[in-house]
C-alpha positions as CSV (number, residue, x, y, z in Angstrom):
1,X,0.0,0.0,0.0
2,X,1.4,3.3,-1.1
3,X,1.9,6.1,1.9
4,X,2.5,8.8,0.1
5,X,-1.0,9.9,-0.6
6,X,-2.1,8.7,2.9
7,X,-2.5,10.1,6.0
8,X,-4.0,8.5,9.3
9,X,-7.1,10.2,10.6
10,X,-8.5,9.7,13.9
11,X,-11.9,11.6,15.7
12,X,-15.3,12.2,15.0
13,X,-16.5,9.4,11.8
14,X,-12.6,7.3,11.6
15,X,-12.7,4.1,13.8
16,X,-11.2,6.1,16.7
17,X,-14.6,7.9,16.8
18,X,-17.7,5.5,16.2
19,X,-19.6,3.5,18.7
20,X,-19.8,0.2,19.6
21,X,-17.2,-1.1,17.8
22,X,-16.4,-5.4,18.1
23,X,-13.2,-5.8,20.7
24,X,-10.2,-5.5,18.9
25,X,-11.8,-3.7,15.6
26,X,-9.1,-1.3,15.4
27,X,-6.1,-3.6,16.3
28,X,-7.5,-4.9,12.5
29,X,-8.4,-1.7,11.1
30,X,-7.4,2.1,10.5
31,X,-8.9,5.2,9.3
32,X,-6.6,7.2,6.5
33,X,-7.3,10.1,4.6
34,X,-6.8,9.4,0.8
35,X,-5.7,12.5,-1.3
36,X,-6.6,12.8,-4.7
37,X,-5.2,16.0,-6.5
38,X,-8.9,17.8,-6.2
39,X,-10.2,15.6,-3.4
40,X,-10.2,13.8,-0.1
41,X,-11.3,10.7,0.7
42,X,-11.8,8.8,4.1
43,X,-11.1,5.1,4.5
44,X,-10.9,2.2,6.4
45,X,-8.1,-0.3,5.9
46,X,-7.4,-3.3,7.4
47,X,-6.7,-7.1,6.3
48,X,-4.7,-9.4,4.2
49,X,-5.3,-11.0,1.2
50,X,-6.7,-10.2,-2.3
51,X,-8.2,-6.4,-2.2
52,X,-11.9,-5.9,-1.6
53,X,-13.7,-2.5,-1.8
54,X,-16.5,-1.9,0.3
55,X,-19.2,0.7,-1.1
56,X,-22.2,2.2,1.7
57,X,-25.4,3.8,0.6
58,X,-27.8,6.5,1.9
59,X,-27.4,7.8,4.7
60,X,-24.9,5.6,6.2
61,X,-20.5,5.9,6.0
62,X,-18.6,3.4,6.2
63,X,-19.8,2.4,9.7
64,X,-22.4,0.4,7.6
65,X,-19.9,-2.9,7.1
66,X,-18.9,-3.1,10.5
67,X,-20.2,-6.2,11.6
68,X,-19.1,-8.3,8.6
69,X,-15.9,-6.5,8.3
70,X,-13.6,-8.2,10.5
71,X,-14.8,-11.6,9.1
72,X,-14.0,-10.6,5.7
73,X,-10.3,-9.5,6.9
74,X,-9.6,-12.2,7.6
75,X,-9.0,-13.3,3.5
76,X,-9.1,-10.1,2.1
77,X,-7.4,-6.8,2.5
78,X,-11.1,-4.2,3.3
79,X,-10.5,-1.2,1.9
80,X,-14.2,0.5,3.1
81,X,-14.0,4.5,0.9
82,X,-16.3,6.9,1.5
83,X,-17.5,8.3,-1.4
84,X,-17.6,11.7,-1.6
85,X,-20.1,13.8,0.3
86,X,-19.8,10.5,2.6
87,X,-19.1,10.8,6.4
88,X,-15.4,12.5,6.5
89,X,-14.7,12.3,2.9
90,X,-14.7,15.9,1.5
91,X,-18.3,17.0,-0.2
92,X,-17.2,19.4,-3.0
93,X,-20.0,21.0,-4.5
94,X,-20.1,19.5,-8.1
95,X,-19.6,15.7,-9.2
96,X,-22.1,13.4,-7.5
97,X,-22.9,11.9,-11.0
98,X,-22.3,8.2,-10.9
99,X,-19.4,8.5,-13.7
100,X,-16.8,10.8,-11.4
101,X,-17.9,9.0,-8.4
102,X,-16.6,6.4,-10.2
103,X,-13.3,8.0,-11.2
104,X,-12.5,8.9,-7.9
105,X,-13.0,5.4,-6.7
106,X,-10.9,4.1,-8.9
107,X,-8.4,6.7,-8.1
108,X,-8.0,5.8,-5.1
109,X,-7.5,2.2,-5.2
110,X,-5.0,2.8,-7.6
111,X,-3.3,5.1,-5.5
112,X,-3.7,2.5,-2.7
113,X,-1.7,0.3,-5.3
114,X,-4.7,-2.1,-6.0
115,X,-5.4,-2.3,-10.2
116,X,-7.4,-5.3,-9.9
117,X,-10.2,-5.7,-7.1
118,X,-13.5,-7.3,-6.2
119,X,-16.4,-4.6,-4.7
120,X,-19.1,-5.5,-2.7
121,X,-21.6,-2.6,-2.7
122,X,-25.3,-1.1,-0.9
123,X,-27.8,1.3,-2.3
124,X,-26.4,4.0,-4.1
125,X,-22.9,2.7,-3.5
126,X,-24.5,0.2,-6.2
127,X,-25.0,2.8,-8.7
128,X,-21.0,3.6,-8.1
129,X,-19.9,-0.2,-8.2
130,X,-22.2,-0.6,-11.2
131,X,-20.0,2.5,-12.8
132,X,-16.8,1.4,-12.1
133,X,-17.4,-2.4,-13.8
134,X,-19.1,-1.0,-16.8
135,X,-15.9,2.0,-17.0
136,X,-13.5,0.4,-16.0
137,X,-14.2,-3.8,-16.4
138,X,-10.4,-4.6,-16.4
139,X,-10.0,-2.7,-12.6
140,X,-13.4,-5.3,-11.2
141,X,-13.1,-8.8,-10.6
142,X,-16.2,-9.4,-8.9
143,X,-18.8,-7.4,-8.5
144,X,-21.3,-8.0,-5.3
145,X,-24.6,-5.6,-5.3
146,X,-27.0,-5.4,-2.5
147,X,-30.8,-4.7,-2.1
148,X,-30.7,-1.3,-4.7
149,X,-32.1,-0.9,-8.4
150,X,-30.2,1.4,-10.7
151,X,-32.0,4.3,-11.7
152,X,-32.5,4.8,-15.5
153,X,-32.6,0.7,-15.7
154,X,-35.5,-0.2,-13.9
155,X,-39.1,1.2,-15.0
156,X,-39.3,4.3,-13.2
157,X,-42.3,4.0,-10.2
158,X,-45.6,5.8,-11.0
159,X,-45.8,8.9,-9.3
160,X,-48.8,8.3,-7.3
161,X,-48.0,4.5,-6.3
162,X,-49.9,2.1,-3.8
163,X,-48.7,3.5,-0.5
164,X,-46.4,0.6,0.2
165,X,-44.3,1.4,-2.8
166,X,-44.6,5.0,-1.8
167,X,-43.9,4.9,1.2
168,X,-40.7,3.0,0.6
169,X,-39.5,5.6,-2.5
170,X,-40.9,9.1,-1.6
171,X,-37.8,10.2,-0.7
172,X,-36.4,10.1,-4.4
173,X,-38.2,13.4,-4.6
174,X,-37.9,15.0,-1.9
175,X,-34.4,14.1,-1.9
176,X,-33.9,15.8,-5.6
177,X,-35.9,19.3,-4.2
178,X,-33.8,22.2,-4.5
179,X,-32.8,23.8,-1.3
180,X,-36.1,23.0,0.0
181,X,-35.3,19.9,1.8
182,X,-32.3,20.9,3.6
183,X,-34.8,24.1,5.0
184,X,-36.6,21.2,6.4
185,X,-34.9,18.3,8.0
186,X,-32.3,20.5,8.9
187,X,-32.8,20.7,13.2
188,X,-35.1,17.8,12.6
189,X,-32.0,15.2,11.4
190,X,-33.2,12.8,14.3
191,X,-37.0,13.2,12.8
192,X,-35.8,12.9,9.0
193,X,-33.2,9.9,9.0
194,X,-34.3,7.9,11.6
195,X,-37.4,7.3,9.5
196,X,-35.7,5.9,7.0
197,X,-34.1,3.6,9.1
198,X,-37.3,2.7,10.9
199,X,-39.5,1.8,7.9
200,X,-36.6,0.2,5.5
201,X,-35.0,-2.1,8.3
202,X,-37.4,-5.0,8.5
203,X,-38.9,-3.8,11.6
204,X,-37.7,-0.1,13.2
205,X,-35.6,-1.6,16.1
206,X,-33.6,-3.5,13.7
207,X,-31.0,-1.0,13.3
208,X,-29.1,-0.4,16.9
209,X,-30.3,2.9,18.8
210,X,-26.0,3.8,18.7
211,X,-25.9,3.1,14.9
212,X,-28.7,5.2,13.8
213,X,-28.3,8.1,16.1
214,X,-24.1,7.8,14.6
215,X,-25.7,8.4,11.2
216,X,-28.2,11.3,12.4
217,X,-24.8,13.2,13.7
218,X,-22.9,13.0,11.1
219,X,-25.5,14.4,8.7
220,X,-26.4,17.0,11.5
221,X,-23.4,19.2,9.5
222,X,-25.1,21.8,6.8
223,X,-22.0,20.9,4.2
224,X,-23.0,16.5,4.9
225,X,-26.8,17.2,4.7
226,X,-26.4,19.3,1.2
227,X,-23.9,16.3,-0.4
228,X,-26.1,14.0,0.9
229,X,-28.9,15.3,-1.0
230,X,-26.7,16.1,-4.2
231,X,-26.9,12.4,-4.8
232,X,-30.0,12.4,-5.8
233,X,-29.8,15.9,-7.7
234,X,-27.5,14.5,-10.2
235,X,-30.3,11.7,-10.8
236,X,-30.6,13.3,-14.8
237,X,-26.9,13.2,-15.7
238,X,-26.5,9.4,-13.7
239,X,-29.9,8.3,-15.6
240,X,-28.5,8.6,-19.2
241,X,-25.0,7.0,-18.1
242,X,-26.4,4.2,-16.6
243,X,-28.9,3.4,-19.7
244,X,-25.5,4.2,-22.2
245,X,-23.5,1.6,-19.8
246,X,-26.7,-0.7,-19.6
247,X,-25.8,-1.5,-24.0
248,X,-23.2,-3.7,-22.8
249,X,-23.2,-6.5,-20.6
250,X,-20.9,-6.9,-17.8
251,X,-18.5,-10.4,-18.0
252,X,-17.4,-10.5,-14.4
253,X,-19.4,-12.4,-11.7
254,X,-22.2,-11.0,-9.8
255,X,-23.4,-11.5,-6.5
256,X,-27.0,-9.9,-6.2
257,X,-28.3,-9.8,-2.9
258,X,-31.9,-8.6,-2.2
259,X,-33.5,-8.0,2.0
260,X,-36.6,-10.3,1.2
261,X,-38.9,-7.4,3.5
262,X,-37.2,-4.5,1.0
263,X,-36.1,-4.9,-2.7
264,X,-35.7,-8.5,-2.4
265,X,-35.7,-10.4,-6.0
266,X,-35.4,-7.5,-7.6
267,X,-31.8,-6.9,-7.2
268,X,-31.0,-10.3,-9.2
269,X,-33.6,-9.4,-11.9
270,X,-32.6,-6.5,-12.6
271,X,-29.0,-7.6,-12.7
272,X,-29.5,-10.3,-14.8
273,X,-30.4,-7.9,-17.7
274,X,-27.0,-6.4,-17.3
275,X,-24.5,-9.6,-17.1
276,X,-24.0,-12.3,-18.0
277,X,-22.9,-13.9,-14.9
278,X,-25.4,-13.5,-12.1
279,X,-26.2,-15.4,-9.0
280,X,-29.2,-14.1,-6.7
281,X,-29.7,-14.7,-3.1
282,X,-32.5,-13.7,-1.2
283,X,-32.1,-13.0,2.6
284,X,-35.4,-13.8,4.5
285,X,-36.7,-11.3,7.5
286,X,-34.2,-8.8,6.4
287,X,-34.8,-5.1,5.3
288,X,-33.0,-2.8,3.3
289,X,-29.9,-2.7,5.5
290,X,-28.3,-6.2,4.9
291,X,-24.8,-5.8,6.2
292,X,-26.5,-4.3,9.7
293,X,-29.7,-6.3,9.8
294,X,-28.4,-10.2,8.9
295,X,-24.5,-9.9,8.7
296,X,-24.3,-13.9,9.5
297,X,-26.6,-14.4,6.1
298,X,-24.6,-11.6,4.2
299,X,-21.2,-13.6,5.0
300,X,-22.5,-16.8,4.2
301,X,-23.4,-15.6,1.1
302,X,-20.1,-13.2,0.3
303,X,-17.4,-15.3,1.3
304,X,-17.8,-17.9,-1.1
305,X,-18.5,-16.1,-3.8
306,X,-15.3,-13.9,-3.3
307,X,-13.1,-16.9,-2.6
308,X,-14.6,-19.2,-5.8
């Protein structure tokens, strides 16, 4: 691993600074700042073996992979990066498109001296992981999606849909308002987020108390909140490059994992129209946050598919 480019980080969001870490988590692991010439990136590093890059989603950081991290470690070398506008990454105000997402990923494995890697990935970290196979194929090995559909490829929703569907998706909208939103959740963060982790967990204690109210603080800062909601801003420039990327299939294995209580059999379904190589796995009683909800079941189903 180059050194260079990296610098250790500690406090508030690095693995000195989190809650309820396992015993002897950061005897495995360590938080580095990764410094691409027009950004920074946070991550977490720990492990030996073959390099695997862990991608969160909305509106976790890397805190997300915890529980199956140090499992994983023990084959693998985890490199968990933040993406930008991701817990301590920096959040620049331009480039939450799926394609420079993308770029900067694969920046900084290369400057982490990793060419070749397999990525595991959640929710919009999907729509990143899905990027850098379909950019960059020679860079992915193995390609792992969990329980997220990639805008632009699936049939977009209705706009007034039954309210299950509705209910789980309204914040696509809201998310994409202009200004608007962060008028509204912001001083209400607790309100806002912990929603979301209350009705896309399989049931709303599913998530720990610690984890989510971790989440709520980081995205308490006005700079976090906005980048969090640029995501889905950049929705019309993402859209068309995911439909240009979706002409070619994808030759490298998939592992699509679905939360049977969230987007369940969907994330195979969908994936199956974009490669050629695709196992599904279905996790019963489990919501939309695998990794947090059934991390025994995500393992079981990760390990040997990254080892085969």
């Amino acid at each position: 691993m180059k050194t260079l480019q990296l610098q250790e980080l500690s406090g508030f969001g690095s693995v000195s600074g989190v809650p309820e870490l396992a015993a002897g988590f950061s005897d495995i692991f360590t938080s580095y700042q990764i410094q691409l010439p027009e950004l920074a990136l946070h991550a977490v590093i720990g492990g030996e073996g073959p390099p695997l890059l862990l991608l969160g989603g909305w509106p976790q950081t890397w805190y997300a992979w915890r529980l199956v991290m140090p499992a994983l470690a023990r084959h693998h070398q985890v490199i968990v990066i933040e993406a930008r506008g991701f817990g301590r990454s920096d959040k620049p105000q331009h480039g939450y498109d799926t394609a420079t997402v993308a770029a900067d990923l694969v920046a900084a494995m290369a400057l982490l001296g990793h060419q070749h890697f397999a990525v595991a990935s959640h929710d919009i970290g999907m729509w990143a992981a899905y990027a850098m196979a379909s950019q960059f194929p020679a860079c992915i090995t193995r390609l792992a999606v969990i329980d997220a559909t990639i805008p632009g490829i699936s049939p977009s929703p209705p706009l007034i849909a039954n309210w299950q569907l509705s209910d789980f998706l309204w914040h696509f909208n809201f998310n994409r308002a202009l200004g608007i939103n962060e008028q509204l959740v912001s001083g209400r963060e607790e309100l806002y987020f912990g929603y979301q982790f209350a009705t896309k967990a399989a049931t709303a204690t599913s998530i720990a108390p610690a984890a989510v109210a971790h989440y709520v603080e980081t995205l308490r800062d006005k700079e976090a909140l906005r980048a969090s909601f640029d995501y889905w801003r950049s929705l019309d420039i993402s859209l068309e490059q995911h439909r240009a990327w979706s002409q070619k299939k994808l030759a490298m294995p998939v592992l699509a994992v679905g939360g049977a209580k969230a987007v369940g059999a969907r994330v195979a379904e969908e994936m199956r129209g974009l490669a050629d190589d695709v196992t599904g796995v279905l996790i019963p009683e489990c919501g939309h946050f695998v990794a947090e909800e059934a991390p025994a079941a995500l393992l079981a189903a990760l390990e040997p598919f990254l080892q085969a």
